[in-house]
N, C-alpha and C positions, 0 to 999 in steps of 0.2 A: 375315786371312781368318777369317771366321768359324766359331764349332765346330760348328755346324750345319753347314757344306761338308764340311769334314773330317769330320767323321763319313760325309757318305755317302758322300763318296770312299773311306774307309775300307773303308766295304759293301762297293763297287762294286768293291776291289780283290780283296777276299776272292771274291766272285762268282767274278772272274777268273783267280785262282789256281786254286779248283773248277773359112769355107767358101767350098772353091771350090764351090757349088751343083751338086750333078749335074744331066747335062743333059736327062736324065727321070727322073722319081721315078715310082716303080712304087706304082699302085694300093692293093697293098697293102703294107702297111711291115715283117708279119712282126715285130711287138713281142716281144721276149723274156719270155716271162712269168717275170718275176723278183722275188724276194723285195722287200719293202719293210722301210724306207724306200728310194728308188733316184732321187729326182728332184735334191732339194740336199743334206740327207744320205743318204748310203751306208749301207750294212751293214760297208762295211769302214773309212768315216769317224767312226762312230759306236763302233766300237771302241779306235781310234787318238783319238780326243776322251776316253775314258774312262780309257785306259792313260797316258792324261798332265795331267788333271785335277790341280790342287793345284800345277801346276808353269809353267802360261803363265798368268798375273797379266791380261793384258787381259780371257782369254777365262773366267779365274773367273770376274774383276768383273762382266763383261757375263751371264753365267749368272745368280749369287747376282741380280743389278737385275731379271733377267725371272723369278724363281722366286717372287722378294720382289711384283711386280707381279702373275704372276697368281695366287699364294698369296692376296691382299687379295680380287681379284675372285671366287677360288672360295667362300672366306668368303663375302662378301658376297652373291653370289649373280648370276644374267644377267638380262638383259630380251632379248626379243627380238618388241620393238614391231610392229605396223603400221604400215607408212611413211604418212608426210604428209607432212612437212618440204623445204625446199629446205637445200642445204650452211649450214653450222651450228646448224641444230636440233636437236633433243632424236633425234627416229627416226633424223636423219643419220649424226649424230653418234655411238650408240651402236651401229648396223650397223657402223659404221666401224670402233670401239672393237673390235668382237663378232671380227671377219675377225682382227684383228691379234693377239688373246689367244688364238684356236683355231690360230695359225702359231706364237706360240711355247709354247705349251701342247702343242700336237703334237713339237716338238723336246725341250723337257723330260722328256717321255715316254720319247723314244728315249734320250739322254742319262743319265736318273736312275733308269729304269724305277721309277718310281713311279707305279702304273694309275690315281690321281686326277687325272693331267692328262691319261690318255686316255678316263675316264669323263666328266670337263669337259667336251671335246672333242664327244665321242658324246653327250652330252645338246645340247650346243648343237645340234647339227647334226639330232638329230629332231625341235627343235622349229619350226627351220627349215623341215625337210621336214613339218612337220603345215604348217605358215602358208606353204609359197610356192604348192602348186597352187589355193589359195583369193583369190590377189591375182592384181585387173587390174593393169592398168599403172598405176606411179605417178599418183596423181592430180594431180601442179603440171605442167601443157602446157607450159613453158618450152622442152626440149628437142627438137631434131629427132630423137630414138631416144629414149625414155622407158625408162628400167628399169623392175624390178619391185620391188627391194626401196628403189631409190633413184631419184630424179629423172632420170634420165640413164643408159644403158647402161655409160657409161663407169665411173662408178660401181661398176655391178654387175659388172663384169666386174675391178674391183679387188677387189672381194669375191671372186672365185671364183679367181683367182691367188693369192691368199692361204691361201685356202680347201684348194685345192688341194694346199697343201703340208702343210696339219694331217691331211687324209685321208692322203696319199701316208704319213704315222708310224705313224697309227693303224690303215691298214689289216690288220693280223691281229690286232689288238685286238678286231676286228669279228667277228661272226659272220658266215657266207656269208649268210645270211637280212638280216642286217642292212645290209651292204654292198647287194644288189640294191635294199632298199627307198631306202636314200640315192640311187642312182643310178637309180632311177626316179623316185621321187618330187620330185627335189629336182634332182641332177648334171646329167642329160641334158634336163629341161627347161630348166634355167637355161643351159644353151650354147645349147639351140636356141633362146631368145629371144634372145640376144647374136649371134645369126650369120643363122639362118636368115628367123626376124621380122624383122629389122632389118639387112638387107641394107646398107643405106646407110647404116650406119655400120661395118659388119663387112667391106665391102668398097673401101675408102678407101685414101690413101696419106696417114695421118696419124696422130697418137699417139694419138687415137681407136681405130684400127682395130688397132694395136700392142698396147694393154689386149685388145680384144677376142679378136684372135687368137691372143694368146697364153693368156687365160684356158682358151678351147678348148681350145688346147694342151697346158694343163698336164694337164686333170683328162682327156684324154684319154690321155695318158701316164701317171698312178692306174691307170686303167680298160683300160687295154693292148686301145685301141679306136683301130684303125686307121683308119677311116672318118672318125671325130673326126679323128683327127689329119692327115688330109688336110684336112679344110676349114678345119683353123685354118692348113695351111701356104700353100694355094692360092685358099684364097676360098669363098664359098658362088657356086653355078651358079641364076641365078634368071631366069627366061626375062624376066619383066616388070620384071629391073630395068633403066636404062638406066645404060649404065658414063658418058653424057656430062653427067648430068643434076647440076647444083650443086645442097648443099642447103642445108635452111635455115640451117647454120651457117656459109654460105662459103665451105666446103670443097674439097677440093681435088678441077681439074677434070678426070678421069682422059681419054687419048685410049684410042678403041677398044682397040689392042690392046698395052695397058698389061697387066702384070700386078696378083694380090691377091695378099692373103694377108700371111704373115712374111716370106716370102725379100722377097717385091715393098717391106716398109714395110722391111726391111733397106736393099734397092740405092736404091731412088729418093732419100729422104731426107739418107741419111749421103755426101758426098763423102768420094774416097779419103784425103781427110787424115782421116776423122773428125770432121767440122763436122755438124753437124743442123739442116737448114736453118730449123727454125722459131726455130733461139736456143737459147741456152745454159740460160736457164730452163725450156724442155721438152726440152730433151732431158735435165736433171736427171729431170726426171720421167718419161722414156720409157725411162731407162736403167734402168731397172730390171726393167720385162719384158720387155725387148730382151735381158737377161744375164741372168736370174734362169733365162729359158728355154732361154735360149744352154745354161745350164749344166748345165739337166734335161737336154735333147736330147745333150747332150755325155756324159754320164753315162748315161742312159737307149738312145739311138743313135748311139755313134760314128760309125758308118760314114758319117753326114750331115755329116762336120767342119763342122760351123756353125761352128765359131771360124777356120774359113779360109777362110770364105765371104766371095766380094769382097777378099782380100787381108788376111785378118785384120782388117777395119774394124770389128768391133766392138770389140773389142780397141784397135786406135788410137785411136777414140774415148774412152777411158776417159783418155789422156792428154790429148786437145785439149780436154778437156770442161773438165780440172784447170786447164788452161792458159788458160782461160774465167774465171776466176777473178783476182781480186785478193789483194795481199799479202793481208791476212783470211779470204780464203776463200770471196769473196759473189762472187757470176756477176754479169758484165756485162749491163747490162740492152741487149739487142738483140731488137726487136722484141716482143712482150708477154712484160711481167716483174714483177716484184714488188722490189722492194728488199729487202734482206735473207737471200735466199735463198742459203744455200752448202753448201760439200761437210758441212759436220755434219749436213744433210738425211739422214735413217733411207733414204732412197732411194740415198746416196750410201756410206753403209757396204759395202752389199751390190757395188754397184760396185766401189769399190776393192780390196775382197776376192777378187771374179770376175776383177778384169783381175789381180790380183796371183798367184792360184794357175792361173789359164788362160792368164796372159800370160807367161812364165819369169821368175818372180820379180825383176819387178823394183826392185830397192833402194831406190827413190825412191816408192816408192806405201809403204813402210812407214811412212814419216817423215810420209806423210799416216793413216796408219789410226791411227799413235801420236798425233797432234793430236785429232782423235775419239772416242779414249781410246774403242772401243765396237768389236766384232768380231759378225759373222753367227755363230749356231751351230749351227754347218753346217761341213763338209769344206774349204771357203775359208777363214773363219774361224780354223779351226783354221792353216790355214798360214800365214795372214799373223801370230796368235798366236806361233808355232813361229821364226818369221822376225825378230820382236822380240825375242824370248826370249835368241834369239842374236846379237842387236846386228848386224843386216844390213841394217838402215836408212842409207838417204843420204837428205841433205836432197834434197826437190823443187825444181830450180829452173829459174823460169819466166822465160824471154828472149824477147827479141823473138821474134812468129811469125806467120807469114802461113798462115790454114789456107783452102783452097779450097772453094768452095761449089758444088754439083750434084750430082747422079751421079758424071757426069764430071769432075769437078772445073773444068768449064769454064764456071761461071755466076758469077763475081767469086768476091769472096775478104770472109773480116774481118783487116785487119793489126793486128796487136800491135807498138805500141813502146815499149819499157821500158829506163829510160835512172836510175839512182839513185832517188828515192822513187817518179818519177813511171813513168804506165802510159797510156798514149795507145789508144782504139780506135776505129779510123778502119773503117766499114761500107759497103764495096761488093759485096754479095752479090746473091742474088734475092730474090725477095718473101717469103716466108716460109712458104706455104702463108697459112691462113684465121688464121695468129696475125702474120701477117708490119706493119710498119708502111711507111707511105710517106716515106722519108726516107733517099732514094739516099746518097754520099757526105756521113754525117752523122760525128761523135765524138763522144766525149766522154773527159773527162780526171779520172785518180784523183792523188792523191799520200800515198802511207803507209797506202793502204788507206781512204782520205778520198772522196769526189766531189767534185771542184771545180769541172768544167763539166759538167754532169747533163745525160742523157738524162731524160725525165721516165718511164720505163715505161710498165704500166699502167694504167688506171683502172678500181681492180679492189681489194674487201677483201675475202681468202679467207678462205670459210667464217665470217666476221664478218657474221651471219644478217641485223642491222641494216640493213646497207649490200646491200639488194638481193636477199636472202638467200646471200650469198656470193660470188656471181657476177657476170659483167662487166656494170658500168655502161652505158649509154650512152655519155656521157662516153666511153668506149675508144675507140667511134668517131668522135665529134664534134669531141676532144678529141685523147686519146693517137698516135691513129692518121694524124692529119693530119700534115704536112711542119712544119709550124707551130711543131710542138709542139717542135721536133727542131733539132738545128746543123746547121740546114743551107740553099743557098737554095729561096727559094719566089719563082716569079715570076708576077705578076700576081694574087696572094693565093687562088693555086689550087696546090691541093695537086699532086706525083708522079702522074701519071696520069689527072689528075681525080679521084686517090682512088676510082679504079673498078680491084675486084679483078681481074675479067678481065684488062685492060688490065695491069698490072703486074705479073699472071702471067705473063707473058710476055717480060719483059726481066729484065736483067742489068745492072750496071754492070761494067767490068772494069778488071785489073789492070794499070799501067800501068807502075809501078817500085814494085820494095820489095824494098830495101835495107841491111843491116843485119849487114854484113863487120864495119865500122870504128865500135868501140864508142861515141866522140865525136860521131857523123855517121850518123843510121838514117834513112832516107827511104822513105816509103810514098806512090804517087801513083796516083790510080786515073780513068777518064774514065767518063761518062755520059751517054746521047746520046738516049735515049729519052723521060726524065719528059717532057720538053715535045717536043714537034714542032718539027722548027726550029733547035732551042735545043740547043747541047754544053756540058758544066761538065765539068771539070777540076781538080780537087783536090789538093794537095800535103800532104802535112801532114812535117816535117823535125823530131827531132829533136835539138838542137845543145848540146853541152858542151863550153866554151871551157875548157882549161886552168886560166885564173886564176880562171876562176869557181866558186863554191861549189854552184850549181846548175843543170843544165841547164834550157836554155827550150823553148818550140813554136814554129816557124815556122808558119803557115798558109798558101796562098795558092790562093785559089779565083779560075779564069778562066770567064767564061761568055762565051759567043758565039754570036750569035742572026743569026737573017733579018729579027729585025721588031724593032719600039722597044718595050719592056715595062720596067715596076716590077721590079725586085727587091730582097727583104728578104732581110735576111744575121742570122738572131736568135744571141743566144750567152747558153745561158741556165748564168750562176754562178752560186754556192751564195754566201750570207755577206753582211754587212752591206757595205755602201757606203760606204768611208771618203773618197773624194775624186775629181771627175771634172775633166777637166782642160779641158772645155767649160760655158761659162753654160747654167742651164736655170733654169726659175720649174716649181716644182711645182705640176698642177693643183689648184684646191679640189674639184672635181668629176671625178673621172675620164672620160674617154669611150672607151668601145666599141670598138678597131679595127676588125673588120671586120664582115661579116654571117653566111659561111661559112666552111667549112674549115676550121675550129680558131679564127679570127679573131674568133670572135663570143664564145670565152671570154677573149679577153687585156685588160684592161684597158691603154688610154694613159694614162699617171698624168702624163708631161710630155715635152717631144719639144725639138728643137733646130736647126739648121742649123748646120752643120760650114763648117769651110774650108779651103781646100787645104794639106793637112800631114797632122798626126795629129791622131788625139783616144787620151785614155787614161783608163781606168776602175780605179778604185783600187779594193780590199776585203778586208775581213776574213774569214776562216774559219777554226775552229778553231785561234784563234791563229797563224795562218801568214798572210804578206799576200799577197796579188799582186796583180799589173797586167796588164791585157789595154790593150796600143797597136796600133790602127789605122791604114792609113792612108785617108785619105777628100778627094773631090772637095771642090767649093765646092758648094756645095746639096745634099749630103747629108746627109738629113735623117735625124737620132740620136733614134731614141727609147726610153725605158724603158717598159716595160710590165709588168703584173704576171695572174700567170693567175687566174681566179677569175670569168669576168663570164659572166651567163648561166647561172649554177651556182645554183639555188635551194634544192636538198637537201645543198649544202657538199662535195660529192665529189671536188673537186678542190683540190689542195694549191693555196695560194696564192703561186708563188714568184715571183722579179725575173726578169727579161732586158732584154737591151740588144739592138736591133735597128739596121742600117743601111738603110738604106733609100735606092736610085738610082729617080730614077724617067727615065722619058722617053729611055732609052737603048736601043744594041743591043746592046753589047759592052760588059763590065765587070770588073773587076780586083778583087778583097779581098786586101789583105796584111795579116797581123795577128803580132805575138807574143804569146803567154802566160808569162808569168815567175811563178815561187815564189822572192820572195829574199828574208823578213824574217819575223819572230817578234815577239810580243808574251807577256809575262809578267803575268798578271795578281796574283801574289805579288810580283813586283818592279816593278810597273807599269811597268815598263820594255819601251820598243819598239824592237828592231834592224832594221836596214836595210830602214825600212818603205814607202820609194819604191823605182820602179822603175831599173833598174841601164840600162834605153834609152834613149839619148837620143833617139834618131828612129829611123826604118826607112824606108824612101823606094821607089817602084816607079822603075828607071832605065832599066828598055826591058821592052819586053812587042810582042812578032810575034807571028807563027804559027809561028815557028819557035823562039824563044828569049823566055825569062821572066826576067828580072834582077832581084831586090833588095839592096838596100844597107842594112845593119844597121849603126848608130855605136850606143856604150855610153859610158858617162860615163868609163870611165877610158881614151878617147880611141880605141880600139880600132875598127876599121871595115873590115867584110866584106863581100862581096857573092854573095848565092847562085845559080846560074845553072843553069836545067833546061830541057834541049832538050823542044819538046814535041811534037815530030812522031817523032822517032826515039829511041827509048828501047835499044838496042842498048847492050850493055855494052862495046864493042872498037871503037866508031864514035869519030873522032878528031871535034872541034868548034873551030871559032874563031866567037869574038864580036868585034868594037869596040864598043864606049860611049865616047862622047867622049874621043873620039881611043886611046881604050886598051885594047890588045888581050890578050884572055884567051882561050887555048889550053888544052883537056882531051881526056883519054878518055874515053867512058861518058856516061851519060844525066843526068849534072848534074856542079857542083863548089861547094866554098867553098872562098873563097879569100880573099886581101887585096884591100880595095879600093886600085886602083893613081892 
C-alpha cells in the first residue's frame, strides 16, 4: 500500500478518535429529507468504509486507482465542450469522461474528506450549468430523442445518473444558494428534456426508457422532489403522445393499457428467472440503472421494497446474467451484441456488488468480484471487500440452465448445456424488443471459453467514430439481423418473419424438453411454428458423453414440416481453417453472389457440391483443437461454402466461412448432424493428435410424426441410437418403437440406448 494511503487513513483515524410493487403508490412519496450522501453511499456506509480502510485490499486498491485517476485530471484541468460529435468523438467522449470523474470525485470526497474533489465536482457542475440553458438539441439528427449534451437522450440521461450520485456527496459541500442554482439551471431542465420533451423515448418499455427513468429518478432522490420521482416511476402523462405509435428506432410496440415508467421496464422485460429479453449484452448495460437505482430507492425508501418487486427479479437476474456468460467471462452473443463483452465491464462491478450486499451474500458472486479484482466505493463495495477479507468466496459454478423468457415466463426460453469444456446455447425465446434478431431456434457452440460455431452478433463498432461514428451500421440490418446470418433454417431464402418487426413481435418459439438430471445425456428441444406460415421446425440439440470417450459431442437434429414444397438452407457457420472435407468440390475463380435479399446478397458462394445419400464431413482447425461437423444429407443436396463479405463496399463486415445445406424442391425435411472436439495440434511439436473424427457414420432410421430415431456408429465399433418422441414430451409417458424388427421401450420424452 502506498504511504500516501496510509497516511491519510492515519488522518482519518485520528479524525475518528476526536418488490412486491404496491398496488397504489400515493401521489406523494413523503421523501425523508435526510442527510446526505443517502443514495449509494450512506452516512453510516461512509463511516464503516473509513473505520476499516488499510484493512480490505480490494477496496484500497480500487480507491488509491480512482484518487491516482482523478488526482491526473484535477492537475490537468476539465473541458466541458459544446457538443457536436457522434459516440467516439472528442465532445463525446469527454462529456462522457466528465459524468464518470464527478461519480467518483464525489465518493472520494465522502470517503477522504478531502474538499478538492468536492470543489472539482462544484466547478464542473457550474460550468455545465453556465453551457446547458444555452444548447439546442444536439446538432447530428441521427437519433429518434436527440439529447442535449449528446446525440441521443440515452446518452444524456447516462450523464445524469452518474451525475446524480456526485451531487447526492457533495450536497452540503454546497451552499443553499448554490444547490438551487444547479437545480434550476441545470437538474430540472436536464430531466425535463429526458422525460417530458421526449416522451417517446421516456415512455418505452426498453433500456432506453430504463437510462431515462432512472436518471429522473435519481437526481430526483438528491432533490427530495417527489413529483420527479413519480414521473421517473410511472411515466410522463402527455395527451398527444400515442402509447401505439412505433418509432423511429423500432422500438417497442406498447398496447394501450400497458404500463411506463421503472416498475413497468422492471415487469415487462425481465422473466421470472431473470432473462432480459433484449440479450445478455443489454442487459449488461441495463443492469446497471436497473440496480444502481434499485439500491438508491432501497436506501433512500424502503418501504417501496424494490428488491422484492416481482419476486426478487432483479436480484435473480444478477445470477442468470452471470450465467449468460462463458468460461471467460464474455456474454453470449444473442441477438445484438458485440463480442468481447464480459462481467469485467465497469457496469458489472457495480452489479455483482448490488446483488452481493442486496441479495444475502452470496458466496459465489465473491469469487466473481475477486476475478475483477475492482469493487464500487460505496456501501456494496465495502461488503463484498469485507466478504473477501474473510475468505467467504466459493467458486461460481455455471451448469446447465434453461432460463424463461417473457414476463410470464411463458415466451420460450435460452437453454444452456454445458457438458466438460464445451457450452452449447440453443435460442428459443421472443423477439427481443428493437435489438432482437430473426433467428428462431438458432446456437451456437463455445469450447474453453473459445467460439467454435459463432453467432456472428452485431454489425456494430462501439464508439469507433470511423465506423459510422460508433453506431449501428446498416449492415445490422441487412446483414446481422437476417436468419441468414444465424444456425439456423431459412426457407425460401426469406428471412423469420419476413424480417418484419411487427410480425416477430409477436411470437415465441417454445420449450419443448430440456433435460439435464443425467450429466452424460442433457437434451434441450424446443418447436417453432410461426417464422413461416405453414411451415413447423423442431429442434433437438443433445448433449452426449460416452464413457470411453475423452470428449463429449453435439447431436443436432432439426425436423421441418411444411404444407407446401420450399428450399431450405441449413448454414453452420465455424470459426478456423478447413483442414479436410470429405466431399469433391472445385473452388470458384470468381465467387458469385448468393442471393439478392435478406442477408443473401452479403454471402459469397466461393464453390458448392451435390452430396449423396450418407454423410458429408467437414474437418478444421481452431485454436489448435480440431473438429468435425458430419452430416447426414439426401442425394441432391446441394453443399455449399460461402464466405460473408459481398455487397460490403466500406469492409464492415467480418469476412468469415460457412457451410450451408441446401434441400430444394421439398416439404418435409430432416438435418441430423454431430459436432465433435477430439484432437490437438502442437505447433512446438508439430505434432497432431487424434485429428480425425472419432464417427463413423450417423444415419436417420425412422423419422413420423410421432417418433425421431438416429443411429450413431464410432470407429471403435460402438453404435447407439437416439429416440425422441415428438408429439408427447411428458416425463412419466411409457413409449415403444420397432425399427426393423427391433423393439425399443422407454419412459419419458427421449432415450439413448444400444443399437439392437
Amino acid at each position: 500500500m502506498s504511504t500516501k494511503l496510509n497516511i491519510l487513513i492515519f488522518s482519518i483515524a485520528l479524525v475518528l478518535v476526536s418488490c412486491k410493487r404496491p398496488e397504489t403508490l400515493e401521489k406523494q412519496y413523503n421523501l425523508d429529507q435526510q442527510s446526505h450522501p443517502s443514495l449509494i453511499l450512506t452516512k453510516q456506509g461512509v463511516k464503516d468504509i473509513k473505520s476499516n480502510l488499510g484493512s480490505i485490499p480490494i477496496f484500497d486498491k480500487t480507491l488509491v486507482a480512482s484518487q491516482n485517476e482523478v488526482d491526473a485530471e484535477i492537475e490537468k484541468g476539465f473541458d466541458v465542450p459544446i457538443p457536436k460529435d457522434y459516440s467516439g468523438g472528442y465532445t463525446h467522449e469527454t462529456h462522457k469522461k466528465n459524468y464518470v470523474l464527478m461519480q467518483k470525485a464525489g465518493a472520494l470526497y465522502q470517503i477522504l474528506e478531502d474538499e478538492k474533489y468536492a470543489k472539482f465536482v462544484k466547478d464542473m457542475l457550474f460550468e455545465y450549468a453556465k453551457l446547458y440553458p444555452t444548447l439546442p438539441v444536439h446538432p447530428k439528427p441521427r437519433s429518434y430523442a436527440r439529447g442535449k449534451l449528446f446525440w441521443q437522450c440515452l446518452n444524456d440521461s447516462n450523464w445524469l445518473v452518474y451525475t446524480s450520485q456526485a451531487y447526492d456527496c457533495i450536497y452540503d459541500f454546497l451552499s443553499e444558494e448554490e444547490r438551487n442554482t444547479l437545480e434550476t439551471d441545470l437538474f430540472r431542465p436536464f430531466a425535463d428534456h429526458i422525460s417530458i420533451d421526449n416522451p417517446q423515448f421516456f415512455n418505452r418499455v426498453h433500456n432506453h426508457a430504463t437510462w431515462g427513468n432512472v436518471a429522473v429518478g435519481m437526481i430526483a432522490l438528491v432533490m427530495d422532489d417527489d413529483k420527479l420521482l413519480d414521473r421517473a416511476l410511472n411515466g410522463v402523462v402527455d395527451e398527444n403522445f400515442n402509447p401505439n405509435e412505433k418509432d423511429n428506432d423500432g422500438g417497442y410496440i406498447r398496447k394501450d393499457s400497458q404500463e411506463i415508467g421503472f416498475f413497468a421496464n422492471v415487469n415487462e422485460p425481465f422473466s421470472p428467472d431473470g432473462y432480459f429479453t433484449e440479450g445478455p449484452y443489454y442487459q449488461r448495460y441495463a443492469s446497471y440503472p436497473f440496480l444502481i437505482f434499485a439500491q438508491a430507492l432501497q436506501n433512500k425508501k424502503p418501504k417501496l421494497k424494490v428488491f422484492e418487486y416481482k419476486e426478487g427479479v432483479l436480484l435473480k437476474s444478477v445470477n442468470a446474467l452471470l450465467n449468460l456468460s462463458d468460461t471467460d467471462g464474455e456474454f453470449f452473443l444473442l441477438n445484438d451484441a458485440q463480442k468481447g463483452m464480459s462481467y469485467f465491464n465497469t457496469s458489472l462491478i457495480a452489479t455483482v456488488d448490488i446483488g452481493y450486499h442486496f441479495g444475502g451474500n452470496n458466496p459465489e458472486l465473491l469469487s466473481i468480484a475477486k476475478k475483477q479484482d475492482e469493487v464500487t466505493l460505496d456501501d456494496a463495495g465495502l461488503a463484498v471487500a469485507l466478504g473477501i477479507k474473510e475468505g467467504k468466496e466459493r467458486p461460481f459454478v455455471k451448469k446447465s440452465i434453461e432460463l424463461s423468457d417473457g414476463a410470464n415466463g411463458n415466451e420460450g426460453a435460452v437453454g444452456i448445456l454445458r457438458s466438460g469444456g464445451l457450452e452449447l446455447v440453443f435460442k428459443y425465446t421472443a423477439h427481443g424488443l428493437s435489438h432482437g434478431h430473426y433467428d428462431k431456434l438458432s446456437f451456437a457452440l463455445f469450447e474453453d471459453g473459445n467460439e467454435v460455431v459463432q453467432d456472428y452478433g452485431m454489425a456494430r463498432f462501439v464508439n469507433i467514430e470511423q465506423k459510422g461514428g460508433g453506431n449501428y451500421l446498416k449492415e445490422n440490418t441487412t446483414w446481422a439481423k437476417q436468419s441468414i446470418a444465424h444456425n439456423t433454417l431459412v426457407q425460401n431464402e426469406t428471412s423469420h418473419f419476413e424480417g418484419k418487426y411487427d410480425t416477430g413481435s409477436k411470437y415465441h418459439s417454445n420449450s419443448y424438453v430440456f433435460s439435464v438430471e443425467e450429466e452424460n445425456l442433457q437434451v434441450a428441444s424446443a418447436k417453432e411454428e410461426n417464422a413461416y406460415p405453414g411451415t413447423q421446425l423442431h429442434r433437438t440439440m443433445v448433449i452426449i458423453k460416452d464413457e470411453d470417450d475423452a470428449s463429449p459431442y453435439v447431436l443436432d437434429i432439426l425436423r421441418v414440416l411444411s404444407n407446401n414444397t420450399n428450399q431450405y438452407d441449413l448454414p453452420f457457420y465455424f470459426l478456423g481453417q478447413i483442414m479436410q472435407t470429405s466431399f469433391e468440390y472445385s473452388k470458384f475463380s470468381r465467387p458469385e453472389i448468393l442471393g439478392k435479399s435478406d442477408g443473401y446478397q452479403h454471402l459469397y458462394k466461393e464453390t458448392s457440391a451435390y452430396a449423396k445419400e450418407g454423410n458429408i464431413k467437414l474437418n478444421w482447425l481452431l485454436n489448435n483443437k480440431f473438429y468435425t461437423y458430419t452430416t447426414v444429407t439426401d442425394m441432391n443436396d446441394e453443399v455449399i461454402i460461402g464466405r460473408i463479405g459481398a455487397n460490403d463496399p466500406n469492409f464492415n463486415l467480418r469476412n468469415e466461412q460457412t457451410l450451408i445445406i441446401r434441400k430444394k424442391n421439398v416439404k418435409n425435411a430432416i438435418y441430423a448432424s454431430i459436432i465433435e472436439s477430439h484432437g490437438t495440434y502442437s505447433p512446438v511439436s508439430e505434432l497432431a493428435v487424434n485429428a480425425y473424427s472419432q464417427i463413423k457414420n450417423i444415419a436417420v432410421i425412422h423419422n413420423s410424426n410421432e417418433y425421431t430415431a438416429i443411429q450413431i456408429n464410432t470407429k471403435n465399433n460402438k453404435s447407439e441410437v437416439f429416440i425422441i418422441s415428438n408429439e408427447n414430451n411428458a416425463k412419466e409417458s411409457g413409449h415403444k418403437l420397432t425399427i426393423d424388427n427391433k423393439e425399443y421401450t422407454w419412459r419419458g420424452s427421449y432415450i439413448l440406448t444400444d443399437y439392437k
